[in-house]
C-alpha positions in Angstrom: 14.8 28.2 -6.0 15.3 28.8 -2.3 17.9 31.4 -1.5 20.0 29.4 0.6 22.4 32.1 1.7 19.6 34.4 3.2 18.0 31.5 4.4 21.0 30.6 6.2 21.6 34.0 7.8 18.1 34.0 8.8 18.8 30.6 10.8 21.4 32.0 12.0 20.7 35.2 13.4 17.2 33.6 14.9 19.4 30.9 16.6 21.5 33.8 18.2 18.6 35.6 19.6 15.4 33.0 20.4 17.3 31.4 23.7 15.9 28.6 25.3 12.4 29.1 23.4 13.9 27.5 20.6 16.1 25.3 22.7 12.8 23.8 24.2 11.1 23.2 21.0 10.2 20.7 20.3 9.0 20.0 24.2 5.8 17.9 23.0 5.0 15.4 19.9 4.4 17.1 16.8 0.7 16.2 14.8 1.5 16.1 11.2 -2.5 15.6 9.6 -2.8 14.1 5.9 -5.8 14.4 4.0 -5.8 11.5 2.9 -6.5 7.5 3.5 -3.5 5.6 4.9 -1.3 4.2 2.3 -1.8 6.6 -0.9 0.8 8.9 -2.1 0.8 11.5 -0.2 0.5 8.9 3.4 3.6 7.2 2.1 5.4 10.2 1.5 4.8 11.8 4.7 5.4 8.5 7.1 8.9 8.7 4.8 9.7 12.1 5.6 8.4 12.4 9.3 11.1 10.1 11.3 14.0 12.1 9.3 12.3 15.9 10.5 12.2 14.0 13.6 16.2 12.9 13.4 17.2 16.4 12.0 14.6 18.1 15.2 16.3 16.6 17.7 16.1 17.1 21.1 13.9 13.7 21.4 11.4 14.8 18.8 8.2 12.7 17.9 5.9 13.1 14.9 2.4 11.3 15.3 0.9 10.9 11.8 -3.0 11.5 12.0 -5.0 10.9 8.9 -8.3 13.3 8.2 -9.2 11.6 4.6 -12.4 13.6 2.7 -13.0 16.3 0.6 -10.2 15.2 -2.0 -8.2 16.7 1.4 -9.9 19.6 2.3 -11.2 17.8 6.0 -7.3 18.0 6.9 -5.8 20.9 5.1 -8.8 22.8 7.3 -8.2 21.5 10.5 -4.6 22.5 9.8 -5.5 25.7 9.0 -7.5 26.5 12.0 -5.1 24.7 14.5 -3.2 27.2 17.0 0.4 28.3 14.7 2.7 27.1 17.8 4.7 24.4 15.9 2.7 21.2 17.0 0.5 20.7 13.9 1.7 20.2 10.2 -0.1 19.3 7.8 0.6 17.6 4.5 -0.2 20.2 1.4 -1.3 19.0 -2.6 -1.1 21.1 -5.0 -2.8 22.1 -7.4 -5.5 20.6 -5.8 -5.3 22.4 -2.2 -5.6 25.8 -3.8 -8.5 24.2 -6.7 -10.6 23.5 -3.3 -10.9 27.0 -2.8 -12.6 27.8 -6.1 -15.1 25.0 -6.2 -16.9 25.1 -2.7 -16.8 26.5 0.1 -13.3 26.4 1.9 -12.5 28.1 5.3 -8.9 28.6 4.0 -7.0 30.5 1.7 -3.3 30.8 0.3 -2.7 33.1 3.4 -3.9 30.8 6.0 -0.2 29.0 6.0 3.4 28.9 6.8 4.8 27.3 3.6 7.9 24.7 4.9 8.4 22.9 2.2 7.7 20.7 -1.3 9.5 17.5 -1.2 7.7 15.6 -4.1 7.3 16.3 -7.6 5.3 14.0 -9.4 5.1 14.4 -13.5 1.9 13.7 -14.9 2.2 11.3 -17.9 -0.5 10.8 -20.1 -1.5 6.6 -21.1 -3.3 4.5 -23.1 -5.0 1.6 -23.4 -3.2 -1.8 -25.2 -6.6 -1.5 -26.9 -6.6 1.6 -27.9 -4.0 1.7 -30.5 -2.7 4.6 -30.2 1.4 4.9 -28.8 2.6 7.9 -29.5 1.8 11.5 -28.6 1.2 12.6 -32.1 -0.9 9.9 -32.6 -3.0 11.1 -29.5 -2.8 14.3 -31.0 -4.1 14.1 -34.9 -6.9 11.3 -33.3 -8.2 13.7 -31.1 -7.8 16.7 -34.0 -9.6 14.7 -36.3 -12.6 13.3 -34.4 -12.7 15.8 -31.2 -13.9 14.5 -27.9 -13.7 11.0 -29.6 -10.8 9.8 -26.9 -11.9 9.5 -23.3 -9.0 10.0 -20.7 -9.3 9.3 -17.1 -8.6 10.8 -14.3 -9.0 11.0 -10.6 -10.5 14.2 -10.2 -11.9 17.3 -11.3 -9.3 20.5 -9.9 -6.4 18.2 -9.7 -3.1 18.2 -11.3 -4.5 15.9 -13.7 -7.7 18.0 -15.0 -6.0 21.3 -15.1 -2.9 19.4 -17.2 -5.1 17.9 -19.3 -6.6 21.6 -19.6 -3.2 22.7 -20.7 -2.4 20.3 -22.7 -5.4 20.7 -24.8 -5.2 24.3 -25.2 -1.2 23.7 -25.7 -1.8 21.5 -29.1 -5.6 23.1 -30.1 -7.3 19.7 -29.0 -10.6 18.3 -27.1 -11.0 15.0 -25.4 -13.5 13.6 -23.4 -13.2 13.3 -19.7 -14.2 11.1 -17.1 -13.4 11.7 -13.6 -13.0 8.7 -11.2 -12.7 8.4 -7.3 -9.2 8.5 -7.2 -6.1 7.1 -9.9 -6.0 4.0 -9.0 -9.9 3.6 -9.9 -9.4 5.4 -13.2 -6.1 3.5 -13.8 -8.0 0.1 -13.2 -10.5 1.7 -16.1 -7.4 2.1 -18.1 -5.8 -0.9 -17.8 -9.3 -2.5 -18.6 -10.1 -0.6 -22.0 -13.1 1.1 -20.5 -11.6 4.7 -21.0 -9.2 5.0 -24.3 -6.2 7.2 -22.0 -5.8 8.6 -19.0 -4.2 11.5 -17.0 -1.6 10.3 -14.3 1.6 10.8 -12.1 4.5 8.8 -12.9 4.7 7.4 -9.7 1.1 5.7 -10.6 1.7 4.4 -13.5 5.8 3.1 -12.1 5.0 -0.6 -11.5 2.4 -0.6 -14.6 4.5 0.1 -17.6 4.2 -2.7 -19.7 0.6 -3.0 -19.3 0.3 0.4 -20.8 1.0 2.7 -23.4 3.1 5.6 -21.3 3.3 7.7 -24.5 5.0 11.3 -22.8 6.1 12.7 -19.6 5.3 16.2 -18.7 8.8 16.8 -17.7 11.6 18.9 -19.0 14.2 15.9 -18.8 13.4 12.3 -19.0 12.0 10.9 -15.4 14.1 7.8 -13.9 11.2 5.9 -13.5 10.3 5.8 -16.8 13.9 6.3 -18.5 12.7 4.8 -21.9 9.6 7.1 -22.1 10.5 10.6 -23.8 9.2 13.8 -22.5 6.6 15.2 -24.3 9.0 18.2 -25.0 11.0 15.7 -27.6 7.9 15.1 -29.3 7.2 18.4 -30.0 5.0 19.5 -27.6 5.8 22.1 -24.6 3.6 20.6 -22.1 4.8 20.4 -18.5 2.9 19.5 -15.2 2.7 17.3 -12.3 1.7 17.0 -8.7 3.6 18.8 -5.8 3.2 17.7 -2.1 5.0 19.3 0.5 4.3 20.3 3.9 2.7 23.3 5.9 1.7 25.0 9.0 -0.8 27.2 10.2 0.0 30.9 9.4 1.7 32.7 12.2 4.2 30.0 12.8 7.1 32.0 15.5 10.5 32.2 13.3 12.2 30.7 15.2 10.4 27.9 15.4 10.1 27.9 11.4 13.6 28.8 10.9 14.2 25.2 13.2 11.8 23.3 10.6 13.5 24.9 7.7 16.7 23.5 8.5 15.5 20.5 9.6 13.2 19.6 6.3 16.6 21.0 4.1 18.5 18.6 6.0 16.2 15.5 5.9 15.7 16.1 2.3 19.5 15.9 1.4 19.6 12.5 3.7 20.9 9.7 0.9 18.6 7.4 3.3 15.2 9.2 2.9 16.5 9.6 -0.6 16.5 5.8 -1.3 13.1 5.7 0.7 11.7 7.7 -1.9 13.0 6.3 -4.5 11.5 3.0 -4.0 7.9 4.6 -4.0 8.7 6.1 -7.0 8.3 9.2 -5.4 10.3 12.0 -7.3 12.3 14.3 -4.9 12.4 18.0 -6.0 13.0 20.6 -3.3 11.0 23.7 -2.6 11.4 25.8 0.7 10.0 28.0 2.6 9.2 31.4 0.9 10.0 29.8 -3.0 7.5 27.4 -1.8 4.9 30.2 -0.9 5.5 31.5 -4.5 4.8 28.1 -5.9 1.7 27.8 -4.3 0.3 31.3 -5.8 1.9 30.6 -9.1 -0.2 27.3 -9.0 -3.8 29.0 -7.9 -3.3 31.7 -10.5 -3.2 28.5 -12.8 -6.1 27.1 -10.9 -8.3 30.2 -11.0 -7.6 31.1 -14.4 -9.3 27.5 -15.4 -12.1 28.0 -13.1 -12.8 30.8 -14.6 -13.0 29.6 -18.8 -13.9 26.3 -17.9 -15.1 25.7 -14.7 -15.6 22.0 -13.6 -18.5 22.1 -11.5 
């Protein structure tokens, strides 16, 4: 994690020396873009977060929230890129899926073209199935599939997400092969679920949250048991060392002045420890799990190494 004692003296010593250029900032609203349509996860986690960055900014601060859906986020996360580093434009961040953009097309950004602030959200995939499906356990899902490969279709709402490259691990993780089927986004391959029309599916818990007894939620990809699914074990219990999810944090462009940075840092550590924006969350179902600055950075090449290394056995395009 985060060292918080360096990062501390960092904030410190930049406070010290940065004078009124810090003191002024910020002296205009801040655009924070997200990739994606009002009122999906990663909208309703950033119109959470933004008025608590603004309370923790102070000086009068204002964050305009300006949605860019496309691309499974790549319209945003490139005007981000490619905006002027002066502290004025954020921009929401997914991964795997921001870093999975820029192996299957052509992206104008790479893993250096950010400051890396901060991942707020940690989102479990869980794998479900369908009432009609019969099948309610993990090793169930597992000796069907080893029996009669590519006999069970999952769901999923994308190729390159957190969903397809977990699904990817989890297959290679207990020596099985299902079949796929990509959808335009979870809730379309959750509606297929819920409807029989795929046998399982590939989700975040968050997704699946207000659905639970309308499927089979038969493992979370979690090391400890998630609070939105308390009664659900992790696949871990059932034998199986399968861990992933969906991370969505925030960034700037790269070149971001420190001392402007060091002024977000504190202020996304602080907002993120806020018992209010803490409840916020909760009630979305959106899991809270802390990732700053240059541990963030490390997370995000830890994740394409994940990405590319998929790409590059089993490409999805």
């Amino acid at each position: 994690m985060f060292n918080y004692k360096k990062k501390a003296a960092l904030m410190s010593a930049l406070l010290l020396t940065s004078g009124a250029a810090l003191a002024d900032y910020p002296e205009k609203p801040i655009t924070l873009i997200v990739g994606f349509s009002a009122g999906g996860g990663t909208d309703v986690m950033a119109r959470n977060v933004a008025p608590f960055i603004e309370k923790y900014l102070g000086d009068g601060a204002s964050i305009v929230v300006k949605n860019m859906p496309g691309a499974s986020g790549q319209i945003g996360i490139t005007e981000v890129a490619h905006s002027d580093p002066d502290g004025y434009t954020l921009g929401t961040y997914n991964l795997p899926g921001m870093m999975a953009r820029t192996l299957d097309r052509d992206a104008k950004y790479d893993a250096e073209s950010f400051t890396y602030l901060a991942n707020v959200v940690s989102d479990p995939n869980v794998i479900v199935t369908s009432k009609r499906s019969g099948i309610t356990t993990a090793q169930q899902f597992i000796e069907q599939a080893q029996e009669a490969p590519r006999s069970i279709t999952v769901g999923m709402s994308s190729l390159g997400g957190d969903d397809h490259l977990g699904l990817t691990k989890f297959q290679n993780i207990t020596d099985t092969e299902y079949t796929i089927i990509p959808f335009k986004g979870s809730s379309a391959a959750r509606t297929a679920i819920l409807g029989g029309h795929v046998s399982a599916g590939v989700l975040n818990i968050s997704e699946v949250a207000a659905f639970k007894d309308e499927l089979n939620v038969i493992g979370v990809a979690k090391a400890e048991r998630s609070e939105y699914a308390p009664n659900v074990p992790t696949f871990a219990e059932q034998g199986v060392d399968f861990t992933n999810g969906a991370l969505r944090g925030f960034v700037a462009p790269a070149g971001l002045p420190e001392d402007i940075q060091a002024k977000l840092l504190d202020a996304f550590d602080k907002a993120t420890k806020d018992p209010e924006l803490l409840a916020k969350m909760k009630a979305t179902a959106n899991p809270v799990e802390v990732t700053l600055g240059e541990d963030f950075e490390q997370l995000n090449n830890e994740l394409h190494d994940l990405a590319n290394q998929v790409w590059q056995t089993t490409p999805w395009k």
